[in-house]
C-alpha positions as CSV (number, residue, x, y, z in Angstrom):
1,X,122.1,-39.7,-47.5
2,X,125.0,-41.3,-45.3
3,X,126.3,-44.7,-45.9
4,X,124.8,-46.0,-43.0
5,X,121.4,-45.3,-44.0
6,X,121.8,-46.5,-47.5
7,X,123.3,-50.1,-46.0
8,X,120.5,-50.1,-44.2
9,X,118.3,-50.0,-46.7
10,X,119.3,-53.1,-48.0
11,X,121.7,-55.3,-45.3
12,X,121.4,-56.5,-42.3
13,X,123.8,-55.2,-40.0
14,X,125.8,-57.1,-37.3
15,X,126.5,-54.6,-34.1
16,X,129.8,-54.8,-31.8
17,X,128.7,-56.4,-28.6
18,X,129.5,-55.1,-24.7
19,X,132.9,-53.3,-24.2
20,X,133.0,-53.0,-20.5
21,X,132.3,-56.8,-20.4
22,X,135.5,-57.7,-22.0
23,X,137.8,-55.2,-20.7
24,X,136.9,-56.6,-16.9
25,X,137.1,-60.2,-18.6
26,X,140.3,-59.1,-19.7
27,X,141.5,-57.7,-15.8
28,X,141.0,-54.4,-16.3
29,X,138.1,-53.0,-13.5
30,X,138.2,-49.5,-13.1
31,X,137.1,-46.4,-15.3
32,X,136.5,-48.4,-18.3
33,X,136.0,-44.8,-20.5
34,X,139.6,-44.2,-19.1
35,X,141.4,-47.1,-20.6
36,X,140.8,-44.9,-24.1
37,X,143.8,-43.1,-22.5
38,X,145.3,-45.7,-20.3
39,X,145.3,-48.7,-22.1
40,X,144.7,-47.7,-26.1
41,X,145.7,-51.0,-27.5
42,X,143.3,-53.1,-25.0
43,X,140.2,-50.4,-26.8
44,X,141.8,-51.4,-29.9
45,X,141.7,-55.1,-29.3
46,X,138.1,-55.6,-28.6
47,X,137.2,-53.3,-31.3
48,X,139.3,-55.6,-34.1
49,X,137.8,-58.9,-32.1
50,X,134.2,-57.9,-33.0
51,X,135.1,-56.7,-36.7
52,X,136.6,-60.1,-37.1
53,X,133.6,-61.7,-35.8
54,X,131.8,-60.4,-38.2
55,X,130.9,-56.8,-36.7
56,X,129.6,-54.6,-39.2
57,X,129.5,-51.7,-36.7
58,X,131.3,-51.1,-33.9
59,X,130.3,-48.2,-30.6
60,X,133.4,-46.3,-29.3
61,X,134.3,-46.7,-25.8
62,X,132.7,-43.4,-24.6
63,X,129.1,-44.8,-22.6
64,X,130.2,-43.3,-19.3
65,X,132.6,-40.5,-20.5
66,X,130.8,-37.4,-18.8
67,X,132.0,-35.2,-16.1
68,X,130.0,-36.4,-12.9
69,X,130.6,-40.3,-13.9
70,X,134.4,-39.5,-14.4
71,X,134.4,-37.5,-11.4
72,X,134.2,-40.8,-9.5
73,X,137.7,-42.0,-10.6
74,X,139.1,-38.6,-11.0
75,X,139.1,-38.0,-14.4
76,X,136.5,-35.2,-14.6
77,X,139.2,-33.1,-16.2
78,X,139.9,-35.3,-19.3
79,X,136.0,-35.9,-20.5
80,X,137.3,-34.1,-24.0
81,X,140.4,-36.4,-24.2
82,X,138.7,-39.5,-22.9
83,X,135.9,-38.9,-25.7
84,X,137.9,-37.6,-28.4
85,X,140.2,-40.4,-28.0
86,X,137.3,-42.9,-27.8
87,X,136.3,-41.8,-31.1
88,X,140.0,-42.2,-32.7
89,X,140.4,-45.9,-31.5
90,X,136.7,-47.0,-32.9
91,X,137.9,-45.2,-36.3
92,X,140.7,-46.2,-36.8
93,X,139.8,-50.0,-36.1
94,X,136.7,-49.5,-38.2
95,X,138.8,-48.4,-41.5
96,X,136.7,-47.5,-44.0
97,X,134.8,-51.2,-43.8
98,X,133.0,-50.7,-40.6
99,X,130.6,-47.9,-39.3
100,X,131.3,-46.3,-36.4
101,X,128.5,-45.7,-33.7
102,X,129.2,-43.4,-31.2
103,X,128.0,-44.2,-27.7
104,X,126.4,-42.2,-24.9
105,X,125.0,-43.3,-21.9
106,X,122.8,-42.3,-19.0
107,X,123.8,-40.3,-15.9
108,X,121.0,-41.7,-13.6
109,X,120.3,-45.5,-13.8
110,X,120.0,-48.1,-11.1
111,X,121.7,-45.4,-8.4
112,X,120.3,-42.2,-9.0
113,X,122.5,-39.0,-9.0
114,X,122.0,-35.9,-7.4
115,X,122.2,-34.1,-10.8
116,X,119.3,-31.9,-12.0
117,X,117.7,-32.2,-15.6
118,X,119.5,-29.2,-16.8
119,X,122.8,-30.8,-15.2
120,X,122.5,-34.0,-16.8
121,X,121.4,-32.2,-20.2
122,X,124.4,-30.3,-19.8
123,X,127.0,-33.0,-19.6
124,X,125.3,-34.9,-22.0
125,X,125.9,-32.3,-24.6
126,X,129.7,-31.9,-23.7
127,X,130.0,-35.5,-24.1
128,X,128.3,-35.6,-27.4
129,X,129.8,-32.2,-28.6
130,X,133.5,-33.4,-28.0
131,X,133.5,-36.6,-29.6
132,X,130.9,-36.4,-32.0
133,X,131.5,-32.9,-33.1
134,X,135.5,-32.7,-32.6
135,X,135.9,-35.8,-35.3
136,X,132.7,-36.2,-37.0
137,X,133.7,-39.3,-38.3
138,X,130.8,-41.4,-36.7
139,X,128.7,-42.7,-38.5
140,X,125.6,-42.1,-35.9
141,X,125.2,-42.2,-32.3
142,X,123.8,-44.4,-29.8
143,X,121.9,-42.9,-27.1
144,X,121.8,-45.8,-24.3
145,X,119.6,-46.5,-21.3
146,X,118.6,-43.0,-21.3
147,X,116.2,-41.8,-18.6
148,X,115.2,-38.7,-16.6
């Protein structure tokens, strides 16, 4: 059984709170799932500020990192890097201390997308399959505001 599940078993655990929230408190506005690439040590930041807290776990910078949302800021290209290096940050801030969620978010939400079910199924397994897969260092994911 994974360590995660046997922690649970017995702690309490104390989650990370909300990434994008601090990276736009912190000036940065844009592709926040870019900033993996862009601004490594920002990622890295937050990720240590939480652990400090008190964090137990904390979710890798990845919610929005599929093709159609990156396509936006024109990163559509870099979903495997953007993910993969999503992953790296959390686990390498995490050590061997902390447990590592990884995120994925929706595709529709408040604005819906002109993506069909298959599309969106699709993207959502890239996503999953490069930084899940590639590292397999997570200790679970996160599957956020999901709905078709």
């Amino acid at each position: 059984m994974s360590r995660l599940l046997e922690r649970l078993k017995t702690d309490i655990l104390v989650a990370d709170g909300a990434m994008g929230t601090l990276l736009y408190a912190n000036g940065l506005d844009n592709c926040y799932e870019a900033y993996n690439l862009t601004h490594p040590d920002k990622i890295s930041a937050i990720h240590h500020a939480y652990l400090e807290a008190g964090a137990d776990t904390i979710q890798t910078n990845t919610y929005a990192a599929k093709r159609h949302r990156l396509k936006g800021y024109a990163y559509n290209d870099q979903v495997k890097e953007i993910n993969q290096a999503g992953v790296k940050i959390a686990r390498e801030a995490a050590g061997d201390d902390a447990f590592v969620l990884g995120t994925v978010g929706a595709l529709r939400g408040l604005k819906q997308c002109n993506l069909t079910l298959d599309e969106i199924i699709e993207e959502t397994l890239e996503q999953v399959g490069y930084s899940f897969l590639t590292f397999g260092h997570q200790s679970s994911a996160v599957m956020r505001t999901i709905s078709l």
